[in-house]
ZAFISE-866350 format. One record per residue (C-alpha): x, y, z. Coordinates in Angstrom, 2 decimals, padded with zeros to 5 digits. Layout:
N
REC      east     north        up
REC         X         Y         Z
...
//
This chain:
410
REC      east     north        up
REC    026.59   -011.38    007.85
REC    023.71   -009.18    009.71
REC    023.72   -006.46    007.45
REC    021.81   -007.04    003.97
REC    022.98   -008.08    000.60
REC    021.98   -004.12   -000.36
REC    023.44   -002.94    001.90
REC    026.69   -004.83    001.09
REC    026.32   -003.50   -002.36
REC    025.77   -000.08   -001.27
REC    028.99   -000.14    001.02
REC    031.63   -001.57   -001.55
REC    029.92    001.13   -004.14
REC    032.73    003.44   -005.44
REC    032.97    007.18   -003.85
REC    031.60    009.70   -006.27
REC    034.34    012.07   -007.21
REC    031.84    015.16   -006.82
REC    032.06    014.39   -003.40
REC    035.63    014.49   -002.54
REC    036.48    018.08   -001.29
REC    039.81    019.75   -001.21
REC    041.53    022.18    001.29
REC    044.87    023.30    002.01
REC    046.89    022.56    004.83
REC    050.69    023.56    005.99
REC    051.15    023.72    002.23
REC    049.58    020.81    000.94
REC    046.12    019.65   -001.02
REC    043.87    017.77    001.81
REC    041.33    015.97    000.77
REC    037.99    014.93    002.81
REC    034.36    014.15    002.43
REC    032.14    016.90    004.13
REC    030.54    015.57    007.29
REC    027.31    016.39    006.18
REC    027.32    013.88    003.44
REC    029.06    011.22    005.91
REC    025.71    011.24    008.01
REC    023.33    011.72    005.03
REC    025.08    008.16    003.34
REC    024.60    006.66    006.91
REC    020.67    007.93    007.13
REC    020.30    006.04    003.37
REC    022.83    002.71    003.77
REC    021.58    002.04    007.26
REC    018.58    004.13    008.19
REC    017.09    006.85    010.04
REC    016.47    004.50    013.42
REC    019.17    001.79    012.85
REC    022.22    003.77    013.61
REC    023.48    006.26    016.14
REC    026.64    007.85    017.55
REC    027.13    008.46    021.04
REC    030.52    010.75    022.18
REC    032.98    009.32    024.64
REC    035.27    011.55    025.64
REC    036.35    015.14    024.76
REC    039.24    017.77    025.95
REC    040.25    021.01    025.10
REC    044.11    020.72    024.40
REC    044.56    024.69    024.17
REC    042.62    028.11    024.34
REC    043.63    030.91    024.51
REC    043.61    034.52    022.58
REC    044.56    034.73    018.91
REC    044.76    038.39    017.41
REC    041.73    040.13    017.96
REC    040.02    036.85    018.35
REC    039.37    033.71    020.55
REC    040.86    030.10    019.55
REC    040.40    026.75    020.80
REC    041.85    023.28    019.58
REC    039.67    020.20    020.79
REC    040.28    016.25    020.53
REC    036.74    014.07    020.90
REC    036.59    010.02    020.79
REC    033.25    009.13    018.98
REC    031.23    005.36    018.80
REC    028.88    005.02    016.43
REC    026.74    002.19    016.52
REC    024.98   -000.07    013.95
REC    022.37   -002.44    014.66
REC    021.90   -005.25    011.67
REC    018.96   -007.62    012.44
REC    020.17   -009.01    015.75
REC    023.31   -007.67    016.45
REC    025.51   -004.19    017.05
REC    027.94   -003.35    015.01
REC    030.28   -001.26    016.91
REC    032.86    000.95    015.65
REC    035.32    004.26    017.24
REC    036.87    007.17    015.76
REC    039.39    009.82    017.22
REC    039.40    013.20    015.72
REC    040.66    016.63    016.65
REC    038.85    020.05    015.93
REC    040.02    023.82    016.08
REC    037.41    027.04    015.97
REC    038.35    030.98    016.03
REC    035.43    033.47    017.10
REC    035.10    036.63    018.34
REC    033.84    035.02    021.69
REC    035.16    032.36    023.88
REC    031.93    030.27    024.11
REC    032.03    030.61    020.19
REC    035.64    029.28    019.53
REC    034.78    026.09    022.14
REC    031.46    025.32    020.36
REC    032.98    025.48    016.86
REC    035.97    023.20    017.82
REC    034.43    020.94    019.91
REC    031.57    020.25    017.35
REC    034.65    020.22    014.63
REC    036.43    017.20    016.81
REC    033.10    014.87    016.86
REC    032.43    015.18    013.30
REC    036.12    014.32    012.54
REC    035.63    011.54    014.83
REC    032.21    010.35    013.40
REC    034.05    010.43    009.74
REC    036.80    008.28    011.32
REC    034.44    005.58    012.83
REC    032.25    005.48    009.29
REC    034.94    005.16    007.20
REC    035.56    001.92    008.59
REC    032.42    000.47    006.81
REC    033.82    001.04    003.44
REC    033.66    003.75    000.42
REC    031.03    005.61    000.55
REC    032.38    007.19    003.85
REC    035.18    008.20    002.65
REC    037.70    005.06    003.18
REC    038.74    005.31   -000.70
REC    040.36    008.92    000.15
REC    042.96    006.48    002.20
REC    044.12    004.61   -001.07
REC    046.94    006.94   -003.03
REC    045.82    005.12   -006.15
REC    042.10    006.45   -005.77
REC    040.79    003.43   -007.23
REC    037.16    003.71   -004.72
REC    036.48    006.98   -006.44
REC    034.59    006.99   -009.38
REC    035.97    009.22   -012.18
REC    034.06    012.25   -012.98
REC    031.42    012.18   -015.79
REC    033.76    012.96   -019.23
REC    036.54    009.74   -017.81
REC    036.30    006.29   -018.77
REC    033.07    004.04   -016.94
REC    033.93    002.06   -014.95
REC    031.63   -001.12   -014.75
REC    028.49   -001.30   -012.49
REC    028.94   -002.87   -009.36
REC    027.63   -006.50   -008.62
REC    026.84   -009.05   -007.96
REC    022.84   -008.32   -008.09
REC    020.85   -010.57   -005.95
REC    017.38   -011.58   -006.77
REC    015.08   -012.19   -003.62
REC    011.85   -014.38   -003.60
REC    008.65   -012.99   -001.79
REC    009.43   -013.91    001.86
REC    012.91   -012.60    001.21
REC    015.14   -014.94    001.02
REC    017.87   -015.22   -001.57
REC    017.59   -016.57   -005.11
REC    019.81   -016.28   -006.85
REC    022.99   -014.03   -007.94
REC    023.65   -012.26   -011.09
REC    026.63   -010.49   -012.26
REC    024.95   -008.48   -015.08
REC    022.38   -005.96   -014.64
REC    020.45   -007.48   -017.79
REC    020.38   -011.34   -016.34
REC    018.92   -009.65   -012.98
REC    016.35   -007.84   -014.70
REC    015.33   -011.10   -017.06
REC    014.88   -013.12   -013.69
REC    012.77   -010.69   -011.68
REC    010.53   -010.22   -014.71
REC    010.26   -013.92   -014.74
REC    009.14   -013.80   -011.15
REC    006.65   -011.72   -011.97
REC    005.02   -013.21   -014.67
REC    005.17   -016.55   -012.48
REC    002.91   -014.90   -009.75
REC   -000.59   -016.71   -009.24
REC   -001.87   -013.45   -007.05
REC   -001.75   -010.13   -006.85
REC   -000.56   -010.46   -003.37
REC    002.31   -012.54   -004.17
REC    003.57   -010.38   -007.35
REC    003.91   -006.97   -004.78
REC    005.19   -009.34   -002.50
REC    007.80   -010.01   -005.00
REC    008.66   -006.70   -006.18
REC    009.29   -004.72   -002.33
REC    011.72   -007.34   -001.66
REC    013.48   -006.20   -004.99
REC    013.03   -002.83   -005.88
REC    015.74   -001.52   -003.56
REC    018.03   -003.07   -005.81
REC    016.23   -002.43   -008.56
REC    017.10    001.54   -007.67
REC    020.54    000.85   -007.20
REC    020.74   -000.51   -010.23
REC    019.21    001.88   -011.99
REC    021.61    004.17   -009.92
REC    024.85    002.73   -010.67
REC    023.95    002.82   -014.29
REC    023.52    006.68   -014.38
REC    026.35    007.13   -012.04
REC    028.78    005.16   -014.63
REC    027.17    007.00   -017.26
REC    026.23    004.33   -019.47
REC    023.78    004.55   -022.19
REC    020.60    005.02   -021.26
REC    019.12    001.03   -020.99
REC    015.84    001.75   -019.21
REC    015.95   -001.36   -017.34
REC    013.68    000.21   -014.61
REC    011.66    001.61   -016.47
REC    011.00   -001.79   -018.21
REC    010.17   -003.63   -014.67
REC    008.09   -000.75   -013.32
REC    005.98   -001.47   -016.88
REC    005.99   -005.18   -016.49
REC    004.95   -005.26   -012.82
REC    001.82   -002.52   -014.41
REC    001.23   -005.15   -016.89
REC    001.04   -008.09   -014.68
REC   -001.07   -006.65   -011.84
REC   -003.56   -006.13   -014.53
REC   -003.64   -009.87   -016.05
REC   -004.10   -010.78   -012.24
REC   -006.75   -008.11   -011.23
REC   -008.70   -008.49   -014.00
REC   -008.93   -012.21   -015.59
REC   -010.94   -011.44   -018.68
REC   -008.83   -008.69   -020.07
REC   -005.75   -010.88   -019.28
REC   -002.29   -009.30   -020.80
REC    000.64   -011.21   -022.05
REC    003.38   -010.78   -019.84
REC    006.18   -012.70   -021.33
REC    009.57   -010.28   -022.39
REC    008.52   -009.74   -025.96
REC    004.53   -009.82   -025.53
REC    002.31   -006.67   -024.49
REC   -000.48   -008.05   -026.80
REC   -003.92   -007.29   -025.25
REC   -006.26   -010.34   -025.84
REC   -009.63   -008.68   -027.22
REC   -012.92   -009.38   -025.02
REC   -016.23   -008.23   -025.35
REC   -018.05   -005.92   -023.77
REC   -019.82   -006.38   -020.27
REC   -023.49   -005.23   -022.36
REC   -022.57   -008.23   -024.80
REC   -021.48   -011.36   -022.75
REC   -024.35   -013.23   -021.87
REC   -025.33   -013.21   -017.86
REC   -025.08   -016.63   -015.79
REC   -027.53   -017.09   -013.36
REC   -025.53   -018.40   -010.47
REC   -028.70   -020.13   -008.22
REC   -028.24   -022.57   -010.96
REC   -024.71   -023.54   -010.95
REC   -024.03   -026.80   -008.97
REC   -022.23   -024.66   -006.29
REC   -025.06   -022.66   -006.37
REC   -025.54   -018.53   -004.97
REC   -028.60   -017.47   -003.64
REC   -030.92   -015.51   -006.05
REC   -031.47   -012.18   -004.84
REC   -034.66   -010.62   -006.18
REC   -034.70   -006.37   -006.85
REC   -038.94   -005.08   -006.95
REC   -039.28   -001.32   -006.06
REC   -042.76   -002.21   -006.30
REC   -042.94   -004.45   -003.85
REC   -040.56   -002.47   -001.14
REC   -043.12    000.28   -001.30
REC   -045.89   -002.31   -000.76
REC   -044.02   -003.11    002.53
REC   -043.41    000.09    003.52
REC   -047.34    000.67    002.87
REC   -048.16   -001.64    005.86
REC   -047.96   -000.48    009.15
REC   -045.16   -001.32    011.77
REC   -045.31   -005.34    012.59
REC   -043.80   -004.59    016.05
REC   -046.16   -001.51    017.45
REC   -048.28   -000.38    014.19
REC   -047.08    002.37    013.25
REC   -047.50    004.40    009.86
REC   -045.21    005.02    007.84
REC   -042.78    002.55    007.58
REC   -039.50    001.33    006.54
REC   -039.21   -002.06    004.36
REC   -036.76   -003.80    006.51
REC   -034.36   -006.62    005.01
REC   -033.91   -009.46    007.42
REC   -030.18   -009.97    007.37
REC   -030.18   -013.29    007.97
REC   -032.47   -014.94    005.51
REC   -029.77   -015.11    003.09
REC   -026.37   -015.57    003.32
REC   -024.34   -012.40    003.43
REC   -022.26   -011.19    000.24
REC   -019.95   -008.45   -000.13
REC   -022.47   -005.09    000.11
REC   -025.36   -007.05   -000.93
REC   -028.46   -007.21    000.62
REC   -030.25   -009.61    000.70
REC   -033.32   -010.58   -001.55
REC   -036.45   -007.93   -001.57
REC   -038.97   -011.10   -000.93
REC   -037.76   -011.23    002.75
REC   -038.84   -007.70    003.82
REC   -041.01   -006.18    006.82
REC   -042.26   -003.40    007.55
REC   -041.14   -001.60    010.79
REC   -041.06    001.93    011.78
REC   -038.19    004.30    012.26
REC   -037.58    004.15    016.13
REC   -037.69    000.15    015.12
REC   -035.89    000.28    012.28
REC   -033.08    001.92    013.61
REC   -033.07   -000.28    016.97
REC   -032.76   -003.60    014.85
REC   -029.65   -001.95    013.09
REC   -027.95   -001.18    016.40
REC   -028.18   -004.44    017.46
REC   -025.48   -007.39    016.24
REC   -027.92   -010.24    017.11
REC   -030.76   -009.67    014.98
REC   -032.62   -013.44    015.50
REC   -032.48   -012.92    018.85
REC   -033.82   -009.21    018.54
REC   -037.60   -010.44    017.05
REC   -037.48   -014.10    019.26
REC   -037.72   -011.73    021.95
REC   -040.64   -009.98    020.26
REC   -042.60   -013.26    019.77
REC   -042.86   -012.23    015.79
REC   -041.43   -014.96    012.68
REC   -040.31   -012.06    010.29
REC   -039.62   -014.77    007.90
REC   -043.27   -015.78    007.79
REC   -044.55   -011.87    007.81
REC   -042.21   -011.46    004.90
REC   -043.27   -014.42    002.80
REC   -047.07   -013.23    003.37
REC   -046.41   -009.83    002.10
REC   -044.22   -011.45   -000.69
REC   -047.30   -013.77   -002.00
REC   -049.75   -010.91   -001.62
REC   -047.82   -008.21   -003.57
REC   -047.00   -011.05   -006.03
REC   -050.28   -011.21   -007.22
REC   -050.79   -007.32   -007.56
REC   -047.36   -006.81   -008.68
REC   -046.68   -009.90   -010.97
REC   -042.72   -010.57   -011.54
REC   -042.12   -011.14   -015.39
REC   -040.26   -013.83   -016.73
REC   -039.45   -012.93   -020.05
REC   -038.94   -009.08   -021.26
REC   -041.26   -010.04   -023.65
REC   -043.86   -009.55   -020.82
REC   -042.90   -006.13   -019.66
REC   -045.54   -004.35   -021.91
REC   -048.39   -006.24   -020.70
REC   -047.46   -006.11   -017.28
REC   -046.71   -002.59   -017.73
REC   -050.15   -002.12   -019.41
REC   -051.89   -004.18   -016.67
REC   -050.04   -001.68   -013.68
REC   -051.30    001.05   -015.31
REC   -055.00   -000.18   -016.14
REC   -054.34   -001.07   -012.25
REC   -053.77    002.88   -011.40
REC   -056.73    004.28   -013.15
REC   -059.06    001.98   -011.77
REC   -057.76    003.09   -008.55
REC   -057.48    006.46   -009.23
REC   -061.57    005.98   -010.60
REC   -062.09    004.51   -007.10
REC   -060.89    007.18   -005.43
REC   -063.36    009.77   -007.55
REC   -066.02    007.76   -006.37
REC   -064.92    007.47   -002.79
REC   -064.92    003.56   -003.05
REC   -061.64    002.90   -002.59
REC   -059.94    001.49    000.55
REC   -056.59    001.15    002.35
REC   -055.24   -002.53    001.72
REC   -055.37   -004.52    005.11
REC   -051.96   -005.34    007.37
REC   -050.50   -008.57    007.44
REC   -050.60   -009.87    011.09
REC   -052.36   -012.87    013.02
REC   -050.90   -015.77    012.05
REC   -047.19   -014.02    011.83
REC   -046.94   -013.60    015.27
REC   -046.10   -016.64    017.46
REC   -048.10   -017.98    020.07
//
């Protein structure tokens, strides 16, 4: 079968009753389903752009005056199409329409309109209830009772799909469908997988959760429930450390410390090692001190070189493997994809340049290795500022010299 196990469901669903209009005619109660709600139930069962109805033939049986007005009587032949992965369903309808205006364009519009409708109707109520093919049956037994009459059971059976979509298994029991998906859930090793999962379910899940209100059963919150459990879930799989029990009974949080209190790993350790990326402000504005390595200009930009490193996700890499260059060649290295072949055309190592400046600002600008040492290093920096600051006063003080010579390549 083409069309899909929800939409199977959907079609042997019972009529609502608050849908079933009634109208006299040559002395007797008619009843019909507005065509309105015909079309709307095909836009939801099939969809917007898998169904569509194409007229065949009309012709006006009669026109003519009537009283102070203009009649017409019209019969149409209607095919409405439905296309179900890859093949057309294909189904006709006759129907017959009549319209009174005070024009004669009027009273053709409104019966000729009237006979395709009645003909759509005819062609959809082939596909089962919801259409109006229970309002065929004397014994009404496709239309659900109104709300105050005795429920009638939800409809089945519920089918439980895995991530690529395929079917799982069938339940006749809203309950034993809801137990299984939740077990799906909780089984999911990604996040991927457990949305995965859930759009190839929740369609039923809102017919279930339909059906239930329709019958008007206690309220059982079985959606509600899954929509909570999938929450709980995604949150074990997004984030590890703060992982949440997601078996029926347990929404116990297991307690973790706080990201201030867990002790940091350095990862250039590990046997599958990172690289160690160093942060100095101090030294950055020691690079951008020097002048430009490509044309000498002042001031200048402290330049990462993207490739000494390998690249993490918005990371740069370390501050030890920076140059100075100036903004026209700042912004030309950052337009260009190839940066290696950017400074081999230049005849400059940058990597060489950078590991100069790195030793040389090392030794002004000492990295400590315990905290223990910030307040002598901080001490030192700023015993390092007044003397400079003296120097100034005195005029002895000079502007530190650019790395170049041996950075360049012959």
């Amino acid at each position: 079968m083409a069309l899909s196990d929800t939409q199977v469901t959907q079609l042997r669903a019972k009529l609502e009753a608050k849908h079933v209009k009634t109208r006299k005619a040559n002395g007797a109660d008619l009843h019909f389903v507005e065509g309105w709600h015909v079309i709307a139930e095909a836009n939801r069962i099939f969809g917007y752009d898998a169904w569509d109805r194409r007229t065949l033939a009309s012709h006006c049986v009669w026109s003519g005056p009537s009283d102070a007005y203009f009649g017409a009587a019209y019969t149409a032949k209607v095919r409405v199409s439905v296309r179900a992965g890859d093949i057309t369903i294909v189904r006709e309808g006759s129907g017959t329409g009549e319209g009174r205006a005070l024009t004669p364009g009027q009273a053709h519009e409104l019966a000729l309109k009237g006979a395709e409708t009645d003909a759509t109707k005819r062609a959809l109520a082939t596909f089962g209830n919801p259409f109006g093919l229970a309002l065929y049956d004397r014994e009404r037994l496709g239309v659900r009772k109104a709300k105050g009459g005795k429920p009638s059971p939800p409809i089945g059976p519920w089918i439980l799909r895995s991530a690529s979509g395929a079917d799982e298994a069938s339940f006749d029991k809203p309950s034993e469908f809801a137990g299984a998906l939740r077990k799906a859930m909780s089984e999911a090793r990604d996040i991927e997988l457990l949305f995965a999962i859930w759009e190839q379910n929740v369609e039923t899940v809102r017919v279930l959760n339909k059906s239930l209100k329709q019958d008007a059963l206690p309220k059982s919150g079985i959606a509600p429930q899954l929509v909570s459990h999938l929450k709980q879930c995604a949150i074990a799989l997004v984030k590890p450390g703060n992982r949440v029990n997601c078996e029926a009974k347990g929404r116990e949080t297991i307690p973790v410390l706080p990201a201030s209190a867990r002790p940091k790993i350095d990862k250039s350790v590990l046997t599958i090692s990172e690289p160690k990326r160093i942060r100095c402000k101090e030294h950055l504005r020691f690079v951008a001190s020097q002048p430009c390595v490509i044309c000498g200009r002042s001031p200048s930009h402290a330049h990462h070189v993207r490739y000494a490193q390998s690249r993490g996700l918005s990371l740069k890499v370390s501050d030890e493997f920076t140059v100075p260059l100036c903004a026209i060649h700042h912004d030309n290295i950052h337009t260009t994809g190839k940066e290696q072949e950017w400074w081999h055309e230049r005849n400059i190592d940058p990597l060489k340049v950078a590991n100069a400046l790195w030793r040389h600002s090392r030794e002004r600008y000492p990295v400590p290795r315990d905290k223990a040492d910030l307040p002598r290093i901080r001490e030192d920096r700023v015993d390092q500022r007044q003397s400079l600051a003296q120097a100034s006063e005195d005029g002895t003080a000079g502007t530190p010299a650019p790395i170049d010579g041996a950075n360049r390549k012959p």
